[in-house]
Backbone bond lengths (Angstrom), bond angles and torsions (degrees), N, CA, C in turn:
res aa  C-N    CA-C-N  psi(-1)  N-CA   C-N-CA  omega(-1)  CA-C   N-CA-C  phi
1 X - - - 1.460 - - 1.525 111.72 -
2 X 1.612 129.28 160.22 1.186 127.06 179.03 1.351 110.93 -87.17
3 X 1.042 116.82 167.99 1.333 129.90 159.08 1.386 104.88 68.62
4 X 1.268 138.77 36.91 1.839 136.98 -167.50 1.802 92.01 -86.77
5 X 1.468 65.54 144.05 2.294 75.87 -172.07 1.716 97.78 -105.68
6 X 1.445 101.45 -33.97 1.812 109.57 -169.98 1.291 113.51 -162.39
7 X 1.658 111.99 155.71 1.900 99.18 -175.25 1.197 117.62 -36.60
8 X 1.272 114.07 -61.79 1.308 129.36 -162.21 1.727 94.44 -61.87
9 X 1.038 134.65 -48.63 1.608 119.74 169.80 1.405 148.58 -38.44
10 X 2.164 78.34 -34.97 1.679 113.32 -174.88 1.603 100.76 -77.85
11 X 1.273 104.60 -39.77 1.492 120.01 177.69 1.841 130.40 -32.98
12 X 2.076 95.77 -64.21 0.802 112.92 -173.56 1.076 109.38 -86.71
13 X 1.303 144.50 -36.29 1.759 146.86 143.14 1.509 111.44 -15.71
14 X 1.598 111.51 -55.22 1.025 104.31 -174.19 1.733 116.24 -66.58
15 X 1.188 126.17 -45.88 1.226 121.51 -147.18 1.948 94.53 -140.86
16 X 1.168 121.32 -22.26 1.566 112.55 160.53 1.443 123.12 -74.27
17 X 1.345 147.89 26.07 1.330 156.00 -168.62 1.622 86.51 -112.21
18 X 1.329 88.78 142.77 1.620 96.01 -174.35 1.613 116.51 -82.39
19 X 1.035 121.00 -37.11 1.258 113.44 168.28 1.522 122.30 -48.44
20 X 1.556 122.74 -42.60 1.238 146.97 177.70 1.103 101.55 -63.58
21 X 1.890 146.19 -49.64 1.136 150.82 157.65 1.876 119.15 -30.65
22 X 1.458 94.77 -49.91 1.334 102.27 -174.66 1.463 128.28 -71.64
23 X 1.101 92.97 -30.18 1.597 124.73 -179.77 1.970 95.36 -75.27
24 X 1.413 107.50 -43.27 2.121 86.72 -178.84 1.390 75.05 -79.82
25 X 0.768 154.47 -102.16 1.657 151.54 -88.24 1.905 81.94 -79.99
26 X 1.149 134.02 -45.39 1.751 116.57 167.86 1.822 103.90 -31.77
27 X 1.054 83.28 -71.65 1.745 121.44 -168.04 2.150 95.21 -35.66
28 X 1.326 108.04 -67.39 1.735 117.18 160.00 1.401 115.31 -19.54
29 X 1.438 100.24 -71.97 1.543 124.62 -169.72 1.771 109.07 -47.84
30 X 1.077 103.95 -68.45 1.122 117.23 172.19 1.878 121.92 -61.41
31 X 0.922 91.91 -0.53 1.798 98.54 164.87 1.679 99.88 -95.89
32 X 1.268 84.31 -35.57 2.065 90.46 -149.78 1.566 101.08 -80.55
33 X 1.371 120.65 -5.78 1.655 121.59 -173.04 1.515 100.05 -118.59
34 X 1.580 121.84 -10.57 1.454 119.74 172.97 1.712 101.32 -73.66
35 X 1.589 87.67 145.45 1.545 105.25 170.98 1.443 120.26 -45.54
36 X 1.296 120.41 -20.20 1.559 123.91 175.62 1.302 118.65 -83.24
37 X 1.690 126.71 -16.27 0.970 117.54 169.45 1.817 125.15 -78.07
38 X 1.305 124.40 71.72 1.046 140.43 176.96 1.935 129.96 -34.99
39 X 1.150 115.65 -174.73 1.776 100.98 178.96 1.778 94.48 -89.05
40 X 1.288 139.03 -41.57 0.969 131.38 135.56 1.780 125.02 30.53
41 X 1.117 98.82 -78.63 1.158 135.93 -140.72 1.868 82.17 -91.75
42 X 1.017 102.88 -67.66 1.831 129.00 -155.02 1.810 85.60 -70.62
43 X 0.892 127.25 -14.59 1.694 131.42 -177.72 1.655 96.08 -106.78
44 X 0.784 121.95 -17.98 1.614 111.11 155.87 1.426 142.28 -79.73
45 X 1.539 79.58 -44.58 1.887 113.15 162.20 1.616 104.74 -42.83
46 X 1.574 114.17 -59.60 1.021 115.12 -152.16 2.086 102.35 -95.27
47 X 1.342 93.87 -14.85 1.926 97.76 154.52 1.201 108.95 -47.09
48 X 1.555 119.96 -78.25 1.361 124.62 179.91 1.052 122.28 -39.56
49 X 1.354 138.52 -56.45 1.428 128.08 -176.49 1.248 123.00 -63.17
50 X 1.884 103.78 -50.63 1.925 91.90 165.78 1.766 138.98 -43.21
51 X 1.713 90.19 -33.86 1.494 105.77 165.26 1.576 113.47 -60.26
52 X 1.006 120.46 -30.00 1.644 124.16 169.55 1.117 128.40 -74.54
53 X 1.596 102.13 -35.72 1.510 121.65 177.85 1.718 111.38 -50.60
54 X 1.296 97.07 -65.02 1.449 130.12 162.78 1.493 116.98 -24.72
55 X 1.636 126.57 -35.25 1.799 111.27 -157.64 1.545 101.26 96.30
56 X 1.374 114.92 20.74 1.736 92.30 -173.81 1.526 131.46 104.94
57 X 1.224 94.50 169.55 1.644 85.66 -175.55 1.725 113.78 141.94
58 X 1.384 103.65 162.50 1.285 112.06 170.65 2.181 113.02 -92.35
59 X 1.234 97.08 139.39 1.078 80.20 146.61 2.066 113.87 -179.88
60 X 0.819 114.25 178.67 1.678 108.92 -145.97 1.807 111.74 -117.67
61 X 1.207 96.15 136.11 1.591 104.38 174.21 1.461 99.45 -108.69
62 X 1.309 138.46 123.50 1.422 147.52 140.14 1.786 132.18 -83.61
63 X 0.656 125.69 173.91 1.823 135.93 -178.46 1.205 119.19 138.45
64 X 1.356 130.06 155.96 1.525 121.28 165.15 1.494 117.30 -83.48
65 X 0.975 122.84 -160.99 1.584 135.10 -174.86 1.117 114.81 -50.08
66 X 1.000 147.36 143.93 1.483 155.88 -170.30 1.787 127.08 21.63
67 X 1.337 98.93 56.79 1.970 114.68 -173.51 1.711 74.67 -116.41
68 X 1.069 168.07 39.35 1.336 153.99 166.31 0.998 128.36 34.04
69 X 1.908 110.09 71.37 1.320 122.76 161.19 1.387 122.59 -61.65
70 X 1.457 94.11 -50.25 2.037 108.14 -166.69 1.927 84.69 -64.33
71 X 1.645 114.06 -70.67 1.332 101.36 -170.14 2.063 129.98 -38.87
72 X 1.507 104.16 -18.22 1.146 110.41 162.75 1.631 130.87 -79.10
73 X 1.395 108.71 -42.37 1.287 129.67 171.14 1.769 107.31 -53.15
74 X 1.643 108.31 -33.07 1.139 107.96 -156.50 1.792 103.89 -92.28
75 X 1.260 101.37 -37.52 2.029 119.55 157.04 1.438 111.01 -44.77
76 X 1.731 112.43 -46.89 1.257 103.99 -166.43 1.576 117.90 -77.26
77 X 1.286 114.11 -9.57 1.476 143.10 -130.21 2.045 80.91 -106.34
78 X 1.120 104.95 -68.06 1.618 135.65 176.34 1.612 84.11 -42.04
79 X 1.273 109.05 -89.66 2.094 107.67 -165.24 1.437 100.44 -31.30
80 X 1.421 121.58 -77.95 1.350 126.71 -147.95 1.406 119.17 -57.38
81 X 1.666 109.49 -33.01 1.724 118.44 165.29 1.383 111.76 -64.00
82 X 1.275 119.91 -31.94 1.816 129.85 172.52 1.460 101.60 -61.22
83 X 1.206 113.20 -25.37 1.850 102.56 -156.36 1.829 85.50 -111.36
84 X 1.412 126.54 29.03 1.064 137.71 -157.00 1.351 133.75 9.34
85 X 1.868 108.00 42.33 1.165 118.87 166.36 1.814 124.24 -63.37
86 X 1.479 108.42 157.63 1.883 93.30 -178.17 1.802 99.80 -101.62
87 X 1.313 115.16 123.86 1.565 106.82 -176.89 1.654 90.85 -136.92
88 X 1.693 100.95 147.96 1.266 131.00 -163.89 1.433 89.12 -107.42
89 X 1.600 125.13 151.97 1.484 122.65 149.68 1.583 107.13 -130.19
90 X 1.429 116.07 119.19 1.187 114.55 178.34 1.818 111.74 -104.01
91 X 1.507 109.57 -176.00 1.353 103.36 -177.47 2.058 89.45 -162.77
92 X 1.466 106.83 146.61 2.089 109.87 173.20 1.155 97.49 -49.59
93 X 1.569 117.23 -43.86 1.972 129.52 -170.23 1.211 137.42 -111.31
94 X 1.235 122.80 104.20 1.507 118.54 174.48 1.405 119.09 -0.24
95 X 1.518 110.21 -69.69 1.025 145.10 154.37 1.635 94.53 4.60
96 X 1.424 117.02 -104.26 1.332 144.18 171.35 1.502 114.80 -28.72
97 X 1.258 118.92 -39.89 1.239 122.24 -166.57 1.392 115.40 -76.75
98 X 1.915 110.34 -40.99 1.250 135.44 -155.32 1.778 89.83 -72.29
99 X 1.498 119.94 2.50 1.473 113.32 -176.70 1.640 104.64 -103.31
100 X 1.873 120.08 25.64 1.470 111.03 171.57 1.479 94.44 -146.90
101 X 1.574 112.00 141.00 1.442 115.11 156.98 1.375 110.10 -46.83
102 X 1.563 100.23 112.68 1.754 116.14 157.16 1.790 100.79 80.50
103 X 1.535 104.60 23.04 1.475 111.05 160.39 1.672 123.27 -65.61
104 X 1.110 129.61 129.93 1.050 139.84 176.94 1.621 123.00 -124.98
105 X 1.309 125.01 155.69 1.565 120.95 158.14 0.981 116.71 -21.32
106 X 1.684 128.89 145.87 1.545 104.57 131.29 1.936 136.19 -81.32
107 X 1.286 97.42 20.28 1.578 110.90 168.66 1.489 94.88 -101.36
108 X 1.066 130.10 -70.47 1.643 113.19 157.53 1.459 146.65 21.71
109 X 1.681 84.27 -76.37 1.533 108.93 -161.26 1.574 98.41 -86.08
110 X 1.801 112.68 -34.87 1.753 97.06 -175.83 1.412 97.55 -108.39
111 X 1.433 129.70 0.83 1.391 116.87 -172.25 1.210 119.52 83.31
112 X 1.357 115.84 30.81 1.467 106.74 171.86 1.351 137.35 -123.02
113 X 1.554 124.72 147.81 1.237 152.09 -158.56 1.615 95.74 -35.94
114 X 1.162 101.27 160.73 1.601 121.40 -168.95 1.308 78.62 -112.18
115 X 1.789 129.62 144.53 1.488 128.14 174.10 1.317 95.59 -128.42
116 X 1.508 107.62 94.92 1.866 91.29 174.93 1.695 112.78 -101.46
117 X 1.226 105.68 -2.43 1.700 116.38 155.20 1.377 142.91 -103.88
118 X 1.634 130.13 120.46 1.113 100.10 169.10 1.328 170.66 115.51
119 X 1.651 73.90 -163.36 1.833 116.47 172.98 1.199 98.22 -78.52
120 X 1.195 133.74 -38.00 1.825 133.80 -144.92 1.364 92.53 -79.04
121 X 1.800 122.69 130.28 0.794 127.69 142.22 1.735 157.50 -51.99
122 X 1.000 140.29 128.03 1.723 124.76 -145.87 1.725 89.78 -93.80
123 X 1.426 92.34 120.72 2.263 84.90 173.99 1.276 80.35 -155.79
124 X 1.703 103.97 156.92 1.565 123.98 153.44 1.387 102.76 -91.50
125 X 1.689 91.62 158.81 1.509 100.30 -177.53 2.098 102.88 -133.96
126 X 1.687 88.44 42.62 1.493 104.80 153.50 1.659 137.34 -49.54
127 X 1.225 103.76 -23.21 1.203 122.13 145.50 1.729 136.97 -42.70
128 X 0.900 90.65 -21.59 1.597 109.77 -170.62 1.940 118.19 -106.78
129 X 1.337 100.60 -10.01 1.237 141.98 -149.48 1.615 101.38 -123.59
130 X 1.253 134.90 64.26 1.563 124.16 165.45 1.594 107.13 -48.60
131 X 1.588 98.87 -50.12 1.787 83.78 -153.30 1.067 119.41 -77.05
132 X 1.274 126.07 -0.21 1.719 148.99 174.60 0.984 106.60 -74.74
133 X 1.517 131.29 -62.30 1.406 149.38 -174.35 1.789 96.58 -66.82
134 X 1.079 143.09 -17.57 1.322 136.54 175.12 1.428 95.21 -90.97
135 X 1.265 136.87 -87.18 1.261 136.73 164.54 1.013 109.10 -0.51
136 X 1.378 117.11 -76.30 2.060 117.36 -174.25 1.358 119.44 -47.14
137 X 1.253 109.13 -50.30 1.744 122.71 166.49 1.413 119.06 -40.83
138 X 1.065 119.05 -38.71 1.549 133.70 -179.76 1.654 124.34 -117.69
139 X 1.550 93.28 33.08 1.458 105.25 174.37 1.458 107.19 -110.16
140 X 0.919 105.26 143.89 1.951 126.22 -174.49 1.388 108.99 -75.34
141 X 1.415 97.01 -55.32 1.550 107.23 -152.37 1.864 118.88 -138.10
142 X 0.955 109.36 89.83 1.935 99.83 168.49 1.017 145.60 -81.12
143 X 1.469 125.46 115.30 1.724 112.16 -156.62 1.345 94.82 -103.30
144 X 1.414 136.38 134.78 1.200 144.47 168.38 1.580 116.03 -117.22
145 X 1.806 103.09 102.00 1.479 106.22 -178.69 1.322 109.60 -98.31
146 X 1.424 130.90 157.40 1.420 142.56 -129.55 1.127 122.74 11.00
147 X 1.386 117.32 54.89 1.319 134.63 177.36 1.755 113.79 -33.88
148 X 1.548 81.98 -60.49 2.106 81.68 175.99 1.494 111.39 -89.87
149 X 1.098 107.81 56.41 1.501 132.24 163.72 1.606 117.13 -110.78
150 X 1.697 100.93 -17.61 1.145 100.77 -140.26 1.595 93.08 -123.46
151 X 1.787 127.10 145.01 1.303 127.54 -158.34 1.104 102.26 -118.84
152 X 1.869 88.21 114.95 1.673 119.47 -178.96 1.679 113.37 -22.24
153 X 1.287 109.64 -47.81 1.375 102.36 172.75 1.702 134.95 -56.61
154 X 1.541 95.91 -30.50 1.707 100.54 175.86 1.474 106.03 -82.51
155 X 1.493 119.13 -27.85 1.579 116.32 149.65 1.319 114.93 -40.31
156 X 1.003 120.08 -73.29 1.478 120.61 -157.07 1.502 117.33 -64.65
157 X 1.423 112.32 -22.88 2.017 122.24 169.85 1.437 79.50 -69.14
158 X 1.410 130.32 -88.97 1.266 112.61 -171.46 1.217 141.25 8.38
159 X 1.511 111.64 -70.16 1.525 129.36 171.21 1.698 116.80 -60.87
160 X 1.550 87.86 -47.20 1.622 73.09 167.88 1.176 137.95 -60.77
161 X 1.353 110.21 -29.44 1.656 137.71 177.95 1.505 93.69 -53.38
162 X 1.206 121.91 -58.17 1.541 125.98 -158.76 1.639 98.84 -84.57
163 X 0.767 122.37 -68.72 1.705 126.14 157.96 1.725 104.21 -17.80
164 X 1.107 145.60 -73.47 1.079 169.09 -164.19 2.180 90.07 -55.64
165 X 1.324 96.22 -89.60 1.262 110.66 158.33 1.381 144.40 -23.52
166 X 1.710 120.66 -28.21 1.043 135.66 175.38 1.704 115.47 -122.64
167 X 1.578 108.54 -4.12 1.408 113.50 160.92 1.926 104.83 67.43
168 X 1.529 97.28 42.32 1.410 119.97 -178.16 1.379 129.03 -150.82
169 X 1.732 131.17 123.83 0.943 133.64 153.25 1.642 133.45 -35.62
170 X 1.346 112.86 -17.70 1.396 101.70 -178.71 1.148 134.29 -55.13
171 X 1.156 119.33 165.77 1.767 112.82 -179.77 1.462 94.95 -65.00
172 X 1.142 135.04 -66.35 1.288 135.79 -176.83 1.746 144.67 -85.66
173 X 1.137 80.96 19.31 1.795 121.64 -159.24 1.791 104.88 25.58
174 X 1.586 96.38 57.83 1.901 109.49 154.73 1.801 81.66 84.61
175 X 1.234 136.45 12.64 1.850 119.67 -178.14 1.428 87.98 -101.42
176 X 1.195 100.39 151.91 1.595 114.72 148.10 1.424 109.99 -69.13
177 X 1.216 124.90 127.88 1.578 123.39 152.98 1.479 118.44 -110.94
178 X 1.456 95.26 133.66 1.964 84.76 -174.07 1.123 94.35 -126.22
179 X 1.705 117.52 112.39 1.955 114.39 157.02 0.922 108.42 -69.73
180 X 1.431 113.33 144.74 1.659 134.92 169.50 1.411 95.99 -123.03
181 X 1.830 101.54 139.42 1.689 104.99 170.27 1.461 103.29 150.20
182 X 1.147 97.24 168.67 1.795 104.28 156.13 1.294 114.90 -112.54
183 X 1.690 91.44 148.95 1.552 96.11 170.06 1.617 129.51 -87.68
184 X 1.294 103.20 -5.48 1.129 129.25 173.05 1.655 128.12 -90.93
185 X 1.716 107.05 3.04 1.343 126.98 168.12 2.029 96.67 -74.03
186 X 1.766 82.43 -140.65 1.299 129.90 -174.68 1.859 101.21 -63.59
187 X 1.291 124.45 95.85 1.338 111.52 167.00 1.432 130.28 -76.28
188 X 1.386 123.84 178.52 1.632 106.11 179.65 1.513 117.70 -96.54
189 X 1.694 110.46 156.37 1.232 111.93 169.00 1.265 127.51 -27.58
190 X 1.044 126.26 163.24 1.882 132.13 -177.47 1.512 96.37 177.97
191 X 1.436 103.23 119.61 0.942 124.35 173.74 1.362 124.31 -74.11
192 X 1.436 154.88 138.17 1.154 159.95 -174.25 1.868 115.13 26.82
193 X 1.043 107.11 42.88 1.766 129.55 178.67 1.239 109.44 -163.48
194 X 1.401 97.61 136.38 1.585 110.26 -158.02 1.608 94.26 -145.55
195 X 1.181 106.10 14.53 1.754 122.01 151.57 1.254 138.51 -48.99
196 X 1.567 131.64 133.38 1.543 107.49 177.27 1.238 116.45 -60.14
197 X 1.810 117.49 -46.70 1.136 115.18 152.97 1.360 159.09 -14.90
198 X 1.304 99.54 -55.52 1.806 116.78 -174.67 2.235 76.36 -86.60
199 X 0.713 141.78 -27.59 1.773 118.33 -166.46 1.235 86.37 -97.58
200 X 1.621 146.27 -42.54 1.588 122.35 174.77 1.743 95.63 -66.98
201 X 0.931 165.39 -19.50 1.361 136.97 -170.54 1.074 108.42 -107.03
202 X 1.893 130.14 12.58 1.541 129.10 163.53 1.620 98.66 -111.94
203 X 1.418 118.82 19.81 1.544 121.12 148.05 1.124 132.49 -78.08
204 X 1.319 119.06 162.68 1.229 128.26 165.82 1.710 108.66 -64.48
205 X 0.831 116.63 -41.27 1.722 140.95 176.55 1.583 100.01 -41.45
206 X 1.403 138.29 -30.73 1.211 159.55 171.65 1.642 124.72 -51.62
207 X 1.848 100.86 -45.30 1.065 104.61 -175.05 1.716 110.94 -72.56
208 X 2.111 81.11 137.98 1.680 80.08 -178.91 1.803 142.05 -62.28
209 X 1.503 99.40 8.73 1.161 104.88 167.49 1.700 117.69 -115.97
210 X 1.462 109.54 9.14 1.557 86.15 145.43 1.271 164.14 -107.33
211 X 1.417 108.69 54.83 1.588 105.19 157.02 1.665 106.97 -92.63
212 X 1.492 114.80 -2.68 1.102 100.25 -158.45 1.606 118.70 -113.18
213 X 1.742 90.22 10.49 1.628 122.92 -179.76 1.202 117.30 -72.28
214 X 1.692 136.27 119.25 1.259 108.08 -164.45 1.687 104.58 -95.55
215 X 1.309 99.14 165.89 1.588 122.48 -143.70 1.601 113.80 -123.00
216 X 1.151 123.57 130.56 1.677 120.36 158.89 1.375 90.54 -129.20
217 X 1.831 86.87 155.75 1.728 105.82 -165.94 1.641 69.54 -128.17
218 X 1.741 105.60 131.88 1.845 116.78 156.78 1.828 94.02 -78.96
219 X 1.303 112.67 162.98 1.574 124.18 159.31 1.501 94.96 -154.29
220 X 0.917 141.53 -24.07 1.671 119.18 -152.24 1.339 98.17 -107.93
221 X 1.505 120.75 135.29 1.177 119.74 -149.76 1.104 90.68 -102.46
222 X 2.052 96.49 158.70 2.211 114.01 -154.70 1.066 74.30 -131.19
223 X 1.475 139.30 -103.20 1.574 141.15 -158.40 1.171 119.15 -17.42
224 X 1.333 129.70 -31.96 1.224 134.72 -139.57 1.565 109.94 -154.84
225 X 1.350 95.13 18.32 1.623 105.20 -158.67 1.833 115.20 -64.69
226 X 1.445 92.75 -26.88 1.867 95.85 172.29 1.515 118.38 -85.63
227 X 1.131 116.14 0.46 1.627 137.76 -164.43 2.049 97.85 -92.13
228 X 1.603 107.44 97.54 1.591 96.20 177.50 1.196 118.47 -75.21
């Protein structure tokens, strides 16, 4: 868009203009009434919103390879900009990310330190960053794809970042966060442990509130869905 003064400016230009609104929420509709949108699907839908309902919160998309995570992430992504919410999609990898409009890192998105030692402590340096830190403040919703890719510790600067940022104790400082992924993919780095242990306790899988995170599992296969 022309004339952008700040993220949060670039943001709402982009995708808060009403015509642009109407057009995802077409775009929604027409996912959500095609034969592919399954109960599946509609039990995730309705994860997310209770998590909103709520003040926030974590909560989790699972499946393996081609059950249509990204194609869900990417539906859900469409509604919530229609309903002119501000939502971020991050990813551990470029790679991953480069698969959503206005996807970014998650070192990126909070500013945080690369730890290739250690000693090195895990912090964002959001601080440094007005127009990020405005943006974050006034974001709805965070989608985090290959979540268990990603090391609990650069999670957890994260939160503080947003915590810090929103002038709140919450676990999630009032955002929805939704991991997408398997845990049964790509695990995260770990430095000098090559333990089952030390790689489940640099998961997300770690934090002490998830068993109590609510959850959709994809199974019915999307990519590949005409393929017997």
């Amino acid at each position: 868009p022309q004339n952008v003064s700040t993220e949060l400016n670039r943001e709402r230009l982009l995708y808060q203009d009403a015509t642009m609104q109407r057009e995802l929420m077409e775009q929604f509709t027409r996912i959500q009434q095609s034969p592919t949108w399954h109960d599946e699907f509609a039990a995730a839908f309705a994860m997310v919103q209770n998590v909103q309902a709520q003040g926030g919160g974590h909560c989790v998309l699972q499946g393996s390879g081609g059950v249509g995570k990204t194609h869900f992430a990417k539906a859900l992504t469409m509604y919530l900009r229609a309903q002119g919410q501000i939502v971020r999609i991050a990813a551990p990898t470029a790679l991953a990310a480069t698969l959503y409009d206005g996807g970014m890192t998650i070192h990126d998105l909070f500013k945080l330190n690369v730890v290739k030692e250690r000693h090195e402590e895990y912090t964002s340096f959001i601080h440094k960053n007005p127009q990020r830190k405005e943006l974050l403040r006034e974001c709805n919703v965070i989608i985090l794809d290959e979540a268990f890719n990603m090391n609990i510790n650069n999670y957890a600067a994260a939160i503080e970042a947003l915590q810090d940022i929103c002038g709140t104790n919450h676990e999630t400082a009032h955002k929805t966060i939704c991991f997408i992924g398997d845990e049964r993919q790509i695990a995260p780095i770990v430095m000098d442990d090559s333990t089952e242990r030390g790689t489940f306790e640099a998961s997300i899988l770690s934090l002490p509130n998830w068993p109590t995170i609510p959850k959709v599992r994809l199974t019915k296969p999307f990519r590949n869905k005409d393929d017997p």
